[in-house]
Structures are given as structure tokens and as C-alpha cells.
C-alpha positions as CSV (number, residue, x, y, z in Angstrom):
1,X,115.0,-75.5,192.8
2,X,116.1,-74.0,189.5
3,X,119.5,-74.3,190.5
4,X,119.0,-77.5,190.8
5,X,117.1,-78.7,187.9
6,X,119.7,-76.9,186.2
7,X,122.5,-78.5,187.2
8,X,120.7,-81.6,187.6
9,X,123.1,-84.1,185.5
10,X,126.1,-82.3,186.8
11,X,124.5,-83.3,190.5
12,X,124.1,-86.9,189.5
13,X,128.0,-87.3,188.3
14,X,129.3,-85.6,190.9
15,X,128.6,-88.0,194.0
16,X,126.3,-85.9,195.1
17,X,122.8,-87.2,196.7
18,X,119.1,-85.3,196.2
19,X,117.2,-85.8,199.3
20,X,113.7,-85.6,199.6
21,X,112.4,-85.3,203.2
22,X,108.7,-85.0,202.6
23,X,106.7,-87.8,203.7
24,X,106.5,-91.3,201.9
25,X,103.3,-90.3,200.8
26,X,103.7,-87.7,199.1
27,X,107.0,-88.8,197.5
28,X,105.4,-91.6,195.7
29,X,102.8,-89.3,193.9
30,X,105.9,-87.5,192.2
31,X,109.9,-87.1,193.0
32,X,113.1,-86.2,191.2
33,X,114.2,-88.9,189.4
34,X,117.2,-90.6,191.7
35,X,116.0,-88.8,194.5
36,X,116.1,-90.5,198.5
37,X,112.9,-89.9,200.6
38,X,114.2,-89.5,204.1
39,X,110.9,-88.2,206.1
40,X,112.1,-85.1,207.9
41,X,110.7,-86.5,211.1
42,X,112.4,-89.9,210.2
43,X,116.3,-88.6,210.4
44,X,118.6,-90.4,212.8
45,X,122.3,-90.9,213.0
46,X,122.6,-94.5,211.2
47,X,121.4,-91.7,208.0
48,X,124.9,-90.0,209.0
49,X,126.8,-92.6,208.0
50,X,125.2,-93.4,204.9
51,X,124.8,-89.5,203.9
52,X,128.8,-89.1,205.1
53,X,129.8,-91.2,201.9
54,X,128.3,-88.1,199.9
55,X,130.5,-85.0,198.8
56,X,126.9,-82.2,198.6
57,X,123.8,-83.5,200.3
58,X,121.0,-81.6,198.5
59,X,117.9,-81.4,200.7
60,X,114.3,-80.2,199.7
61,X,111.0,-80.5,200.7
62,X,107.1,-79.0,199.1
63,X,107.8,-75.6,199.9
64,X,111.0,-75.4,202.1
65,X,110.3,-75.8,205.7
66,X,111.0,-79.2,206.6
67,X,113.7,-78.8,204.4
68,X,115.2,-76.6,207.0
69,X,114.5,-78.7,209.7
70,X,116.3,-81.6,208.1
71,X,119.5,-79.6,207.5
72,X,119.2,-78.9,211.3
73,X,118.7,-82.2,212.7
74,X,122.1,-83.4,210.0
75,X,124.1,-80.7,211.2
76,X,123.7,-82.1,214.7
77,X,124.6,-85.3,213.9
78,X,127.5,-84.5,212.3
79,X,126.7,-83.9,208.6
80,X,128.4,-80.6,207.6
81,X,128.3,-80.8,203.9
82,X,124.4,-79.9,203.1
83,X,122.6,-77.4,201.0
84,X,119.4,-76.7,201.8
85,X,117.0,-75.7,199.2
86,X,114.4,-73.6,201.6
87,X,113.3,-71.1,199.6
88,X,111.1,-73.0,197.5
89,X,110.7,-77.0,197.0
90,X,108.4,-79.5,195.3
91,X,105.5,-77.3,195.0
92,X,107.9,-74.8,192.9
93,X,109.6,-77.8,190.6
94,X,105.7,-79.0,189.8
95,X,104.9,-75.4,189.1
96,X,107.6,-75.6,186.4
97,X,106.4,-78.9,185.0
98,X,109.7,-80.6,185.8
99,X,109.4,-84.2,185.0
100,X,109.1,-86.4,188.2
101,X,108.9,-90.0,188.8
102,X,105.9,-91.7,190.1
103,X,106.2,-94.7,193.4
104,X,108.9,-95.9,195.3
């Protein structure tokens, strides 16, 4: 995650997507500004098409599992091009005081 704040405004000029797969829920109470919520449990191929028109499909959760799981599930449908932040997530980028946006 500090890679990505980091790089953060090279991400969002680069046609590249952040993708949050932590439930609605908890994605309304704080996310990365520009940031999808997919739900981990949610992902289905029509999300292949619309994640193929991406070059770098970051994807995070709180802490890193279902991050991991996400990547899986994409890979099977076909999306080759992710990077899956699972060594730390949310809980880390709150830790840092990273600004986040509240709601939908």
C-alpha cells in the first residue's frame, strides 16, 4: 500500500484501475479516492470485460486476503494483468492516515 499511495497520481494517468474488493459496507465508511468496490465474493466474468479495458488492475482489500482471492477468481476468467496488493490493505493505508473518501 505504500507503493501505491506513492505512485498514486501516476496510477490514475496511466489507465490503470484501484480495486477495492472489500464489502460495500465497509467501502462506504472510507476508500481511495477513484477506487471501484467489487465485493470479492461478487466477481463474475461480465467484470472481465470491463476490467480487460484496463492496462494494471490494482486490487486490495483490509488486510490482504480477499485481495488474494480476487486476483484468483480474475485470473480464471481471463484477467492476466493484476497486481495484488496482499501483504497489507486498508487497515495498513488507515494506519498511515491516508486520506479516504467517505460513501458511494
Amino acid at each position: 500500500m505504500e507503493d501505491l499511495y506513492q505512485n498514486l497520481q501516476v496510477i490514475r494517468g496511466a489507465d490503470e484501475l484501484l480495486l477495492d474488493v472489500r464489502g460495500q459496507g465497509e467501502f462506504v465508511q472510507g476508500h481511495i479516492e477513484g477506487a471501484v468496490n467489487i465485493p470479492h465474493d461478487a466477481i463474475q466474468a461480465s467484470h472481465a470485460t470491463e476490467l480487460a479495458s484496463y492496462k494494471k488492475v490494482h486490487v486490495f482489500c483490509f488486510k490482504g486476503g480477499r485481495a488474494s482471492m480476487a486476483v484468483e477468481s480474475l485470473l480464471a476468467l481471463g484477467v492476466n494483468h493484476c497486481v495484488c496488493i496482499d501483504e497489507n490493505g486498508m487497515e495498513y493505508w488507515y494506519s498511515k492516515g491516508y486520506p479516504v473518501v467517505k460513501g458511494s
